[in-house]
C-alpha positions as CSV (number, residue, x, y, z in Angstrom):
1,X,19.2,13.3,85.2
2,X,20.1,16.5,83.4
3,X,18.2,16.7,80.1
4,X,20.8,16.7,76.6
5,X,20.9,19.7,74.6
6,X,21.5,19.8,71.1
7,X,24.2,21.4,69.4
8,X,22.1,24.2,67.5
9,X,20.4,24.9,71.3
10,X,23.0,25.5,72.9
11,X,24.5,27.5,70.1
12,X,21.6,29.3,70.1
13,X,21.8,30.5,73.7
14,X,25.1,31.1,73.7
15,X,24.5,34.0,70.7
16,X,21.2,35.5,72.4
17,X,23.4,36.6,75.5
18,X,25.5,38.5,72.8
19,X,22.2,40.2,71.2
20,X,20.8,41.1,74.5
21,X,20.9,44.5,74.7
22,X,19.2,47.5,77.1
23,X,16.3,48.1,75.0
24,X,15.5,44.2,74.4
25,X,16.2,43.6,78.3
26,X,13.4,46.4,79.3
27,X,11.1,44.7,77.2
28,X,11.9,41.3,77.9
29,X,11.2,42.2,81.6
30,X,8.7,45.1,81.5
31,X,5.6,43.2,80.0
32,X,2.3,42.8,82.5
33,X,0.6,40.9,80.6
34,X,-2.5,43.6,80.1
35,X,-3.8,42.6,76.8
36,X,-3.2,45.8,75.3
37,X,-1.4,44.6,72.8
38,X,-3.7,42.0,71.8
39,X,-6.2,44.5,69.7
40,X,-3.5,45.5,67.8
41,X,-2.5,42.6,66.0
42,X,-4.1,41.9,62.7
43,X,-3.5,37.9,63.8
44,X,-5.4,38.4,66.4
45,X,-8.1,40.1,64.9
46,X,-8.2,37.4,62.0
47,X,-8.2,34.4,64.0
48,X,-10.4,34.9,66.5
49,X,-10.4,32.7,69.7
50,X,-6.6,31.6,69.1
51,X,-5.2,32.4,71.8
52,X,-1.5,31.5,70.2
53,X,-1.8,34.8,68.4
54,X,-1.7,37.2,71.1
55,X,1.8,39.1,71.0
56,X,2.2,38.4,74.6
57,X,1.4,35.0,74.2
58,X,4.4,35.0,71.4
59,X,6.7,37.1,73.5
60,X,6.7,34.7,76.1
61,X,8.1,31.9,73.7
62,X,11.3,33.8,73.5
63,X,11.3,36.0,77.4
64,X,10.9,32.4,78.7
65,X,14.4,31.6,77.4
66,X,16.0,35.2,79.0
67,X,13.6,34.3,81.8
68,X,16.2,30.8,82.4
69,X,19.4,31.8,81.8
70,X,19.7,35.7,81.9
71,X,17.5,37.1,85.0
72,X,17.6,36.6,88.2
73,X,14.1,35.9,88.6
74,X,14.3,32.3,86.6
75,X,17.1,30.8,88.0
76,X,15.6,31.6,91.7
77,X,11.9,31.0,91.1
78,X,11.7,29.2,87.6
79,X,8.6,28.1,88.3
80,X,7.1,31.3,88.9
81,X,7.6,33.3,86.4
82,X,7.6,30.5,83.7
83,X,11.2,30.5,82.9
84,X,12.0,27.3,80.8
85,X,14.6,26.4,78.4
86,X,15.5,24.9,75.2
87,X,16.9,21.3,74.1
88,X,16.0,19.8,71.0
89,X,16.1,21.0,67.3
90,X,12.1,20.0,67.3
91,X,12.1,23.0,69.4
92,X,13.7,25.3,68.0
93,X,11.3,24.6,64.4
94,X,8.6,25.3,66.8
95,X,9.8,29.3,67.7
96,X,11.0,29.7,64.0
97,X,6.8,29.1,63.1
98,X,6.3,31.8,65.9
99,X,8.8,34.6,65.1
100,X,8.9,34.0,61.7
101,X,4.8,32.9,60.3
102,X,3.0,34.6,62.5
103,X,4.2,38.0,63.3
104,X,5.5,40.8,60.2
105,X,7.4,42.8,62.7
106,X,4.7,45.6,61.8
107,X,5.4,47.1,65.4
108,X,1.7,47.6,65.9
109,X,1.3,46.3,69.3
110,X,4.4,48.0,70.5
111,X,3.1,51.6,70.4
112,X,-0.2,50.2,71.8
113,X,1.9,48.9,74.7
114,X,1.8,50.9,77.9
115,X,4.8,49.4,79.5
116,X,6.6,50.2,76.3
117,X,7.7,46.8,75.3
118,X,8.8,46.3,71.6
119,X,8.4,42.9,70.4
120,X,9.1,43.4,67.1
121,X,13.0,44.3,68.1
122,X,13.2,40.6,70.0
123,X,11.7,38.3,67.9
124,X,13.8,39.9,65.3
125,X,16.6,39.3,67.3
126,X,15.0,35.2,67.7
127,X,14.6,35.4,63.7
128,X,18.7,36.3,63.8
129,X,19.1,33.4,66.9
130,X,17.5,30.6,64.4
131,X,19.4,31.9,60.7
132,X,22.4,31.4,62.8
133,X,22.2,28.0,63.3
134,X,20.5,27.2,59.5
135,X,16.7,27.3,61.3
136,X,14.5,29.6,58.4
137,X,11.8,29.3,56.0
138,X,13.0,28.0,52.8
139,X,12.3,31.7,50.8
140,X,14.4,33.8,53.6
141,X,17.6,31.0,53.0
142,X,17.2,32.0,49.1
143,X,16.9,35.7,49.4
144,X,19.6,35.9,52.2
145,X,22.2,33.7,49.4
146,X,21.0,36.2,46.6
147,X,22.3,39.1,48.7
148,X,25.5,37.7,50.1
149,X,26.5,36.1,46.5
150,X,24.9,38.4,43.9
151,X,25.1,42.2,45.5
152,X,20.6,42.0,45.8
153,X,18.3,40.0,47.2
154,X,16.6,39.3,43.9
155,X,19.3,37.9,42.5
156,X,19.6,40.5,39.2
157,X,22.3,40.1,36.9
158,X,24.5,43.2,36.4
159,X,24.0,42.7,32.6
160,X,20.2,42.2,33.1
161,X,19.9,45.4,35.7
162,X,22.6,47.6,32.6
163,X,20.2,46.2,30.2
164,X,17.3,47.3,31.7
165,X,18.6,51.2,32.2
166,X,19.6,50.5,28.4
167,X,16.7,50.3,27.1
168,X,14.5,52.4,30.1
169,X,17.0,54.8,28.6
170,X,16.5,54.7,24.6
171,X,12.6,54.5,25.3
172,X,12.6,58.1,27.7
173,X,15.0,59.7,24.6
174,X,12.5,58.5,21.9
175,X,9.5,59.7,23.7
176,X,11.0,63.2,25.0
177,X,13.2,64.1,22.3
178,X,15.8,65.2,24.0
179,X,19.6,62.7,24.7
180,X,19.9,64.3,28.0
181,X,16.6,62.4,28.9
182,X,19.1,59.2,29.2
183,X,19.2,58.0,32.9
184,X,23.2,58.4,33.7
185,X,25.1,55.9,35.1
186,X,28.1,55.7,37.5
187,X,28.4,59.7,36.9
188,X,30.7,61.6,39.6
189,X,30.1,64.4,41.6
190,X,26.7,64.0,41.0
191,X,24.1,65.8,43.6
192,X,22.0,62.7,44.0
193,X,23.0,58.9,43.9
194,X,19.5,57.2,43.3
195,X,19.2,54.0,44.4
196,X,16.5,51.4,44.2
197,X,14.9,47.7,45.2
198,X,15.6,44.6,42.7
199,X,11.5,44.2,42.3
200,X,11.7,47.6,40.1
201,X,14.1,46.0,38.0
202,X,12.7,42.4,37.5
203,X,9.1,43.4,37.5
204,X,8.0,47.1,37.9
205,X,10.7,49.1,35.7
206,X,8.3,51.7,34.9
207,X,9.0,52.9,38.0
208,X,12.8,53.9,37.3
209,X,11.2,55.4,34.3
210,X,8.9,57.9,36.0
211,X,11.6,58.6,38.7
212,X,14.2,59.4,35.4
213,X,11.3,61.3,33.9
214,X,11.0,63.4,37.3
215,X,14.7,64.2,37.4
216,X,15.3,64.9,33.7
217,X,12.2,67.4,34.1
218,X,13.4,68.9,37.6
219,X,17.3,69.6,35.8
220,X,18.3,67.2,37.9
221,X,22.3,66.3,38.7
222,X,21.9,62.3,39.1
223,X,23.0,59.2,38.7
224,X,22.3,54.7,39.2
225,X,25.1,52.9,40.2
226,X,26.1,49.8,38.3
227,X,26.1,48.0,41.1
228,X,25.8,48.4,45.0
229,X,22.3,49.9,43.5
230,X,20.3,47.5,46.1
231,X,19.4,50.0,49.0
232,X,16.8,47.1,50.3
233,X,17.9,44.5,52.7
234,X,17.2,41.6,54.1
235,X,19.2,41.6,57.1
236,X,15.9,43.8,59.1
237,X,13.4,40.6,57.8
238,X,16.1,37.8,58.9
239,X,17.9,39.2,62.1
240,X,21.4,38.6,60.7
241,X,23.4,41.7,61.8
242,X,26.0,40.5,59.4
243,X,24.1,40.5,56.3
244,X,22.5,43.9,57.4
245,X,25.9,45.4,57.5
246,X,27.4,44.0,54.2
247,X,24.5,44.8,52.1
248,X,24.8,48.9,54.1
249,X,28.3,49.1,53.5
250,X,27.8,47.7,49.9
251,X,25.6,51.2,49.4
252,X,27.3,53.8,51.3
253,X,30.7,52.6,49.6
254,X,29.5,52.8,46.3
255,X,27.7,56.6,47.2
256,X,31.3,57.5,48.6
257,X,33.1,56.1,44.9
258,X,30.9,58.3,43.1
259,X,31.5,61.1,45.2
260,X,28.0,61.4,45.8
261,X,26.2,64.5,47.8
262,X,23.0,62.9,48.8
263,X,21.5,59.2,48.6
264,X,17.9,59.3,47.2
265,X,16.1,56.3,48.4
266,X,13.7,55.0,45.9
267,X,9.9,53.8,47.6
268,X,10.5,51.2,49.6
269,X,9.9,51.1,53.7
270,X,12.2,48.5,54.6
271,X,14.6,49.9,52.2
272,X,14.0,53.4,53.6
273,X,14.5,52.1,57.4
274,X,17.2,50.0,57.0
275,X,19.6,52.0,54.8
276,X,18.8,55.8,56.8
277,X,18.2,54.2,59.9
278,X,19.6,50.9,60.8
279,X,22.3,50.1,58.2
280,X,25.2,52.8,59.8
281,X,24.7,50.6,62.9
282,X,25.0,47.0,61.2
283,X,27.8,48.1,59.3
284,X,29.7,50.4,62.0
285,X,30.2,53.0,59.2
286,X,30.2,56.6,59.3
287,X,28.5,59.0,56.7
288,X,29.7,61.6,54.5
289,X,26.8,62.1,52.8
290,X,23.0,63.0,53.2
291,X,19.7,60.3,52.8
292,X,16.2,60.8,51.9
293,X,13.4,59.4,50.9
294,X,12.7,59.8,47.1
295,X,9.0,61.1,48.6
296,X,11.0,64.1,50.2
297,X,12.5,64.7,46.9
298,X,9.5,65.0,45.1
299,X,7.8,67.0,47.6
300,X,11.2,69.5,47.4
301,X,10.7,69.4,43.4
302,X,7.3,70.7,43.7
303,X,7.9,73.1,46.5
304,X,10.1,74.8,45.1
305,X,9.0,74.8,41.4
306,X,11.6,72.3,39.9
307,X,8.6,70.8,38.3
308,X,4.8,71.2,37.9
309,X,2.0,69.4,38.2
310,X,-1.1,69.2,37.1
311,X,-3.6,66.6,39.3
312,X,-6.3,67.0,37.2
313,X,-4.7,64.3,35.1
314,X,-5.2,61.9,37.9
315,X,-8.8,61.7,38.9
316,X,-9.6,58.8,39.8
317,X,-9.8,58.1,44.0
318,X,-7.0,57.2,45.4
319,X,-6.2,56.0,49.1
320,X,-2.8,55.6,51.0
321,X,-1.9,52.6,52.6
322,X,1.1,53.5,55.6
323,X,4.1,51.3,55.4
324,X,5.0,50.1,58.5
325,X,8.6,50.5,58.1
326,X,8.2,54.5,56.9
327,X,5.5,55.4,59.4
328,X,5.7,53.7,62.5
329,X,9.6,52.8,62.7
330,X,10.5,56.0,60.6
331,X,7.0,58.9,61.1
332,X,7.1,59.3,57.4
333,X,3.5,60.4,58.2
334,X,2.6,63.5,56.7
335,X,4.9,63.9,53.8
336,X,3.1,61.4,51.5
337,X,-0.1,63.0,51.5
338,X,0.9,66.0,51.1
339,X,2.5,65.1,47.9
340,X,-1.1,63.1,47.1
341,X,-2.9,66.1,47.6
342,X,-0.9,67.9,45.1
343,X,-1.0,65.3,42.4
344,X,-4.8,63.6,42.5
345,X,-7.9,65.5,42.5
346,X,-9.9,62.7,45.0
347,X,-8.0,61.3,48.3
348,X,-9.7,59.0,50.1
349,X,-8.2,58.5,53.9
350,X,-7.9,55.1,55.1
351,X,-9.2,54.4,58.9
352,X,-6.8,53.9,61.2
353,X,-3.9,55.1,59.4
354,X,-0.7,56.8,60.0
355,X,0.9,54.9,63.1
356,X,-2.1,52.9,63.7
357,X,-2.8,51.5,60.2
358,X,-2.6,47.6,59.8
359,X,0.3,46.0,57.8
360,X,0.0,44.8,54.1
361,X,0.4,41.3,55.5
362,X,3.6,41.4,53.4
363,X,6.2,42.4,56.3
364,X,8.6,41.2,57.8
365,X,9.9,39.2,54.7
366,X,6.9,37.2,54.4
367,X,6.4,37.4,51.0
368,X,8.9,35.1,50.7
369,X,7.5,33.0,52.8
370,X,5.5,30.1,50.9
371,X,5.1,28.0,53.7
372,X,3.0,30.6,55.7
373,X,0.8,32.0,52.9
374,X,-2.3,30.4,53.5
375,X,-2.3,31.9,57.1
376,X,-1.1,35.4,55.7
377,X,-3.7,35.6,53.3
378,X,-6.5,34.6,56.1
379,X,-5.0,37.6,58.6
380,X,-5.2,39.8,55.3
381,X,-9.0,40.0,56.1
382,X,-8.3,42.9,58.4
383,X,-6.8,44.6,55.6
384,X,-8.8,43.6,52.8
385,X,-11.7,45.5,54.9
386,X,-9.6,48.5,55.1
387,X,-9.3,49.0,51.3
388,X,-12.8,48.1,50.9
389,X,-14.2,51.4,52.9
390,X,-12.7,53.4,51.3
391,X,-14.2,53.2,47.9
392,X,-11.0,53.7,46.2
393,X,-10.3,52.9,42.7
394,X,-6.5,52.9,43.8
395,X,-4.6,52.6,46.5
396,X,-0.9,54.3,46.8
397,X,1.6,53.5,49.1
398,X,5.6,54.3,49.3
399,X,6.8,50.7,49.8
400,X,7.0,48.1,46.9
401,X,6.9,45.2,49.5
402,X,3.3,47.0,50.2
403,X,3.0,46.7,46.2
404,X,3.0,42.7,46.8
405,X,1.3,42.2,49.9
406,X,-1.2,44.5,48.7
407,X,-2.0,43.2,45.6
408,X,-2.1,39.6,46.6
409,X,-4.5,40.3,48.8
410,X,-6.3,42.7,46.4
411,X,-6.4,39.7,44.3
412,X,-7.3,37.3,46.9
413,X,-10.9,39.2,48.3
414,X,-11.7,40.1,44.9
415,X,-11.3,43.7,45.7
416,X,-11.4,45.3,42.1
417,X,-8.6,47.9,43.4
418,X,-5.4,48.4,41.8
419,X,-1.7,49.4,43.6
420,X,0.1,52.1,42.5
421,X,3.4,54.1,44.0
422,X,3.7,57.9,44.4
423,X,6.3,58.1,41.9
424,X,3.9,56.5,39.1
425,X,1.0,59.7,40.2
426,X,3.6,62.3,40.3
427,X,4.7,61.1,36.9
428,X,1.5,60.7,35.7
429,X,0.5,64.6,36.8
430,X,3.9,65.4,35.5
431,X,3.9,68.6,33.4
432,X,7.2,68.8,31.0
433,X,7.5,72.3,29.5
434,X,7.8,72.1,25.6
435,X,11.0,74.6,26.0
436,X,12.6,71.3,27.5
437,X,12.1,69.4,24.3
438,X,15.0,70.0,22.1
439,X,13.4,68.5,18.6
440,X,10.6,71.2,17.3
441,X,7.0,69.8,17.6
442,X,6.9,70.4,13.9
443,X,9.6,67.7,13.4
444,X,8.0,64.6,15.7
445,X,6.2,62.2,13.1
446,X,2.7,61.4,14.3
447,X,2.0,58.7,16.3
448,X,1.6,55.7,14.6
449,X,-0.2,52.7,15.2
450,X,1.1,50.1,17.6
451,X,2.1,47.0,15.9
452,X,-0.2,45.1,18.4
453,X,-3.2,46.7,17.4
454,X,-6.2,44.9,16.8
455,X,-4.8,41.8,18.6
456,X,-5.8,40.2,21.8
457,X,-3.3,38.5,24.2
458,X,-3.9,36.1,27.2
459,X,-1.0,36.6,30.2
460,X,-1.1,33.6,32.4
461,X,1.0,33.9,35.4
462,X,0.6,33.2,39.3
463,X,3.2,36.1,39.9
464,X,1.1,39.7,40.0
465,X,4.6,41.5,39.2
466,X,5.1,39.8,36.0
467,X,1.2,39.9,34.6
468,X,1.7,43.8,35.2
469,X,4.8,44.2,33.8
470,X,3.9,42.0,30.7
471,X,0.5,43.5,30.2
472,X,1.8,46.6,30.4
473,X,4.6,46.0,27.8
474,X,2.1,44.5,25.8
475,X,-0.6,47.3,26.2
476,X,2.2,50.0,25.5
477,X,2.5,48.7,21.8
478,X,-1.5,48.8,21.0
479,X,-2.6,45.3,22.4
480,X,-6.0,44.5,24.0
481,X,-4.9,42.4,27.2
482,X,-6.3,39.9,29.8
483,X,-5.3,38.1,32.3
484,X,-5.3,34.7,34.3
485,X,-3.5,33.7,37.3
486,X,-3.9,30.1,37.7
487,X,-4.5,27.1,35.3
488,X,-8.3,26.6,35.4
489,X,-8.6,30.3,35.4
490,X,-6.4,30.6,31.7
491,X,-8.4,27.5,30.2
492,X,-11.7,29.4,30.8
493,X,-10.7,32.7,29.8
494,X,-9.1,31.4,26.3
495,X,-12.4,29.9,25.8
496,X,-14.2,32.8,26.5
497,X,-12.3,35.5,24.9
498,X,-10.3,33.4,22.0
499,X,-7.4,35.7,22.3
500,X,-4.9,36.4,19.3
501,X,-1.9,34.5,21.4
502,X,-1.4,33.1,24.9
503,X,1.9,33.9,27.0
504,X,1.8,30.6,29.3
505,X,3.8,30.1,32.9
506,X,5.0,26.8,33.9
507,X,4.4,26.7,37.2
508,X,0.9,27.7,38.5
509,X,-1.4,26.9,41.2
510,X,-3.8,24.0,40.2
511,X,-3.3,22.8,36.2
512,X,0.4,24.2,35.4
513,X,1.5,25.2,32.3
514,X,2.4,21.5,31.2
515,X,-1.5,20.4,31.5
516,X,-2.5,23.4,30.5
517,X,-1.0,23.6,27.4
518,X,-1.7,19.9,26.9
519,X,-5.3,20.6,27.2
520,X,-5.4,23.8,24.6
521,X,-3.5,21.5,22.4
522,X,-6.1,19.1,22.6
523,X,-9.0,21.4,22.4
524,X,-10.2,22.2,18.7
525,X,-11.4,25.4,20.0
526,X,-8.3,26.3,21.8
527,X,-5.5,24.1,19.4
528,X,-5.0,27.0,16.6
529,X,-4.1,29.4,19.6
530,X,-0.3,30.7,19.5
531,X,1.8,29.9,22.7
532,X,4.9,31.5,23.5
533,X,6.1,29.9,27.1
534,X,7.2,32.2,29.7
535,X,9.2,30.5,32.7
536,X,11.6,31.1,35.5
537,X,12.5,27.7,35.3
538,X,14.1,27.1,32.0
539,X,15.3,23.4,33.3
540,X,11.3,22.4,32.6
541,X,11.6,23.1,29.3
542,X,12.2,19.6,27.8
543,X,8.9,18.8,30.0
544,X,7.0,21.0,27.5
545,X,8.5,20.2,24.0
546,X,8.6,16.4,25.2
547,X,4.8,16.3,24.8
548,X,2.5,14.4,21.8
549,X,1.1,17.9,21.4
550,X,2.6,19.8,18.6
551,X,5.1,21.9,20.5
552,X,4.9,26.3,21.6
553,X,5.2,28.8,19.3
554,X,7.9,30.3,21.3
555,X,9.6,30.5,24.5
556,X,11.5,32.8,26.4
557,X,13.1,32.4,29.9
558,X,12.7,34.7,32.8
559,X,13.6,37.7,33.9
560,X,12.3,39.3,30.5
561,X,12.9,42.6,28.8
562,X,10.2,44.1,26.4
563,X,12.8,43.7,24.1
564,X,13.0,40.4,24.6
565,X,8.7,40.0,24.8
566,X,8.5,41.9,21.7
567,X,10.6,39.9,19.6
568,X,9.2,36.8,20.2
569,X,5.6,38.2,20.2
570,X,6.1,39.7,16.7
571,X,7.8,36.8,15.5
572,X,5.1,34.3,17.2
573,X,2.3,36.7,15.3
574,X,3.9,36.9,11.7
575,X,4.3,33.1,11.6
576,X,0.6,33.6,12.4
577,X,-0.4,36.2,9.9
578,X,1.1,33.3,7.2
579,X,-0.6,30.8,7.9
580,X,-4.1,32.3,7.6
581,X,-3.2,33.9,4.1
């Protein structure tokens, strides 16, 4: 009796003979099971003994399927060379926890692979085989919508991204004196079009402010687009061709409005890779304008005396962590540590690196991945003993997915290091001649104490983004900060260091924010602390003020803006200052 197949199965071989193409078909056929490729996979390496791990052993869940109903080979001799097929939905939920949890696309194994076979370009294609049919982790459905319905994957306002330049803007013309320090937007003709990821927006905007800062000191003819700004995209992480071609076209349309000369490409490998080298094919479109990596443009800068430098102003040791994206799918090798070498005083090389070095862990989209952190944390071991060798205080790399995957597992191992981007060390070495600086020295009132002096705040937050972004506001306008990342963690830290106000998330790992701030409200040690609530979920908020506690000093709904932080800070710690006169 011929077995049933389900509607999404046969769907879903019906669209991989459309995929298949001559470089998938050579791999699909050319593997020899040899093992090479074994080694080479931080999954592997992290889970010994598990056989399930092996690339080949992966491959095979997806060359089985060409094996049935594409090659010769499996409708003559199924049997022999293991060609089987697909019927049920259970199925299919079984390859999505293959292609998609245990495997970044890093592309590791496929330049240790003697026969050549690239497994990261089919099990993307599988990854695009399963979205097609509604089969993906929860995180990579959300991300996908954000970019289809909002223009980026992190689903930014315009009015919060215009904002954000607005006041990026107002803070560079304060601090260099000079209006034409303004970051420009949607200016014509302009020799560069910079464009960046969502994450710099929503959590790391100091890096649009060093980039600005680096223009504005090279003379610079640039501009942001208001929107079509998103040069990241999630098409490469999900396989859809479709989306990968909107979100290209979205870009290089936007470039073209603008009149554009050259697309600068802000840190970010799967940005880099899938706008300079994939996105052209996704979208079928034809350039009239160059690309490059904003590392290339800083390197040009220095080269050719646009800006100095001075690297004694970083001296702390730093180490580079490749992205997989730039270095093995791209060779962006060499070019970012030369510019290290010109901005730090101590580089630290990372063993193996360049086209050998192991993936953040991050890859491949799976940072939004919930369902598969536990195991991406575990395979971050390989990783974590990277960083550790090195001795580094810091470790810089030219990706901000790196920035996650990094710093989660820098948090996770207890690694003591911190992530930074070579646009925050070139910044930081960044020497503006006083010539540029249009209001006389004499004129400049001296600095002035930070209204946050003398007090101490407590950021609690499971997001690493955020708790940087906020303490760095926070620092920036004279406060001592520290941190906590989960529940217990934020209890014992206000007890320990009885900080001056508590910025509290919602949801956390372990205690949330509700029994959290339950308990400090309940704690005479703890009760007289402020609380201003911080939350991405603003439809919890009746959960909080619903309480027989007496209710938060403030609140304030993600994303933020330092404006928005500061005004609810200074507000939280007047109310305070009257109540102990």
């Amino acid at each position: 009796m011929k077995a049933t197949r389900s509607y999404k199965a046969q769907k879903v071989l019906d669209r991989m003979g459309n995929k298949l193409n001559r470089q998938m078909v050579a791999s699909l056929a050319a593997c020899v099971h040899c093992g090479m490729c074994t080694d080479a996979c931080h999954y592997v390496l992290a889970n010994p003994g598990d056989p399930t791990y092996a690339p080949a052993y992966k491959a095979d869940k997806i060359r089985k399927l060409f094996k049935r109903h594409f090659d010769w080979t499996g409708r003559v001799i199924p049997w022999w060379v293991n060609a089987k097929s697909v019927y049920t939905d259970e199925e299919l939920e079984e390859l999505k926890d293959t292609v998609f949890g245990k495997c970044t696309n890093c592309r590791r194994c496929s330049i240790n692979c003697p026969m050549g076979v690239d497994y990261a370009t089919f099990n993307r294609m599988a990854r695009g085989l399963l979205v097609s049919v509604g089969i993906m982790p929860e995180g990579v459905a959300v991300v996908s919508k954000d970019q289809w319905e909002i223009g980026n994957q992190m689903g930014v306002l315009k009015e919060d991204y215009l904002d954000t330049l607005e006041w990026l803007s107002e803070e560079l013309v304060d601090e260099l004196g000079d209006p034409r320090a303004a970051i420009p937007i949607d200016k014509k003709d302009a020799d560069i079009v910079y464009s960046i990821n969502p994450r710099e927006v929503k959590y790391d905007p100091r890096t649009i402010s060093d980039a600005a800062r680096i223009f504005y000191a090279a003379g610079a003819n640039w501009t942001m687009p208001s929107e079509g700004w998103d040069m990241t995209n999630f098409g490469l992480f999900s396989g859809d061709d479709d989306l990968g071609g909107a979100v290209a076209r979205r870009l290089y349309e936007k470039v073209e409005e603008l009149r554009g000369r050259k697309l600068v490409i802000s840190e970010c490998g799967h940005g880099y890779r899938s706008t300079r080298c994939e996105g052209q094919n996704w979208a079928g479109y034809d350039l009239g304008f160059e690309m490059e990596s904003s590392v290339i443009t800083m390197l040009r800068y220095i080269h050719e005396g646009a800006i100095k430098v001075d690297k004694s102003r970083n001296t702390e040791p730093v180490t580079f962590h490749d992205s997989c994206n730039n270095a093995r799918s791209c060779g962006l090798f060499e070019e970012p540590r030369e510019l290290l070498n010109l901005v730090i005083e101590d580089f630290r090389e990372m063993y193996p690196n360049r086209a050998e070095n192991f993936c953040c862990t991050g890859g491949g989209g799976a940072m939004s991945m919930a369902e598969y952190t536990p195991l991406r944390l575990k395979s971050a071991k390989i990783k974590a003993d990277q960083l550790a060798s090195t001795g580094a205080s810091y470790v810089a790399t030219s990706c901000h997915n790196c920035v996650d995957g990094l710093s989660d597992l820098i948090k996770h191992y207890k690694l003591g290091m911190k992530v930074t981007q070579l646009v925050n060390l070139v910044a930081e070495a960044l020497v503006i001649p006083e010539k540029e600086v249009l209001v006389p020295v004499e004129k400049v009132p001296a600095v002035s104490a930070g209204p946050l002096d003398g007090y101490k705040i407590l950021v609690v937050d499971d997001e690493p983004d955020f708790v940087s972004f906020a303490s760095a506001i926070l620092e920036d306008h004279g406060a001592s900060v520290v941190t906590a990342f989960d529940g217990n963690e934020a209890l014992e830290v206000a007890r320990r260091e009885s900080p001056d106000l508590i910025t509290l998330d919602i949801t956390m790992p372990g205690k949330d924010g509700k029994e959290v701030f339950e308990a400090m409200r309940r704690d005479p040690a703890l009760e007289s602390i402020p609380v201003c609530i911080i939350t991405g979920q603003p439809e919890l908020r009746k959960l909080i003020y619903d309480r027989s506690v007496p209710p938060p000093n403030g609140y304030v709904d993600k994303p933020i803006s330092e404006e928005t932080l500061m005004r609810n800070v200074r507000k939280i710690l007047e109310i305070k200052q009257k109540v102990k006169k």
